[in-house]
C-alpha positions in Angstrom: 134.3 129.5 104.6 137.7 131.5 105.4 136.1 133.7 108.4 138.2 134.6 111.2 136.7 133.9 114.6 136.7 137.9 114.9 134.6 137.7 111.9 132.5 135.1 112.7 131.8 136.5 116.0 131.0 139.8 115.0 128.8 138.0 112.1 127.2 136.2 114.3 126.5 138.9 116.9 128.5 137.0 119.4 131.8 138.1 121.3 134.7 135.6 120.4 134.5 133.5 123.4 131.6 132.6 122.2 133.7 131.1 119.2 136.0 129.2 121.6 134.0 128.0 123.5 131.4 125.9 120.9 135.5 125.1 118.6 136.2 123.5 122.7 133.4 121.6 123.0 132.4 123.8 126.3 128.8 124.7 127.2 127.3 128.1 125.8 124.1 128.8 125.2 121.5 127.5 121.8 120.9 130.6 120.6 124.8 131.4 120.7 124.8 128.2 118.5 122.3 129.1 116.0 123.5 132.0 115.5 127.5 130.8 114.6 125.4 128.1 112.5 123.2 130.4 111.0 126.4 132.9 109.6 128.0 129.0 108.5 125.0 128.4 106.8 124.8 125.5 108.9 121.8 123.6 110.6 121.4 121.3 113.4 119.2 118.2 112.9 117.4 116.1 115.7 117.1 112.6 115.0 115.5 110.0 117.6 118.2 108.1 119.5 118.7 105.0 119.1 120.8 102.3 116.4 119.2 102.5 113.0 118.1 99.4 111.2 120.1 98.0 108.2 117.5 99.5 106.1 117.6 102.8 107.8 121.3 102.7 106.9 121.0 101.6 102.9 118.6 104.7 102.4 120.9 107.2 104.2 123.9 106.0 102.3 122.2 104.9 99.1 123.6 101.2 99.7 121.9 97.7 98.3 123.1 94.4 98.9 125.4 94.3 96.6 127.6 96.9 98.6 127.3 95.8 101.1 
């Protein structure tokens, strides 16, 4: 997207800590994170935990047997 973290905090309403702390992997709070995602056009999706089934995995990835 080309932002600077200067940028994307102040896009995001955020100070830059913010920044380096989600790019480090460190805690910081959800709605820090929604809001970096938000400016990134980014979203976060929730799936169930778990391993998904071989035919879980052909529909995500548009695979048949043949591909395989």
């Amino acid at each position: 997207m080309g932002l600077s973290i200067t940028e994307l905090a102040s896009q995001s309403g955020r100070v830059r800590d913010v920044i380096y702390r989600l790019e480090a992997g460190k805690e910081t709070s959800l709605s820090s994170l929604f809001a970096v995602l938000a400016v990134l056009k980014l979203t976060l999706r929730l799936e169930p935990a778990g391993r998904p089934t071989l035919s879980q995995v052909q529909a995500r990835f548009g695979l048949d047997d043949e591909d395989e």
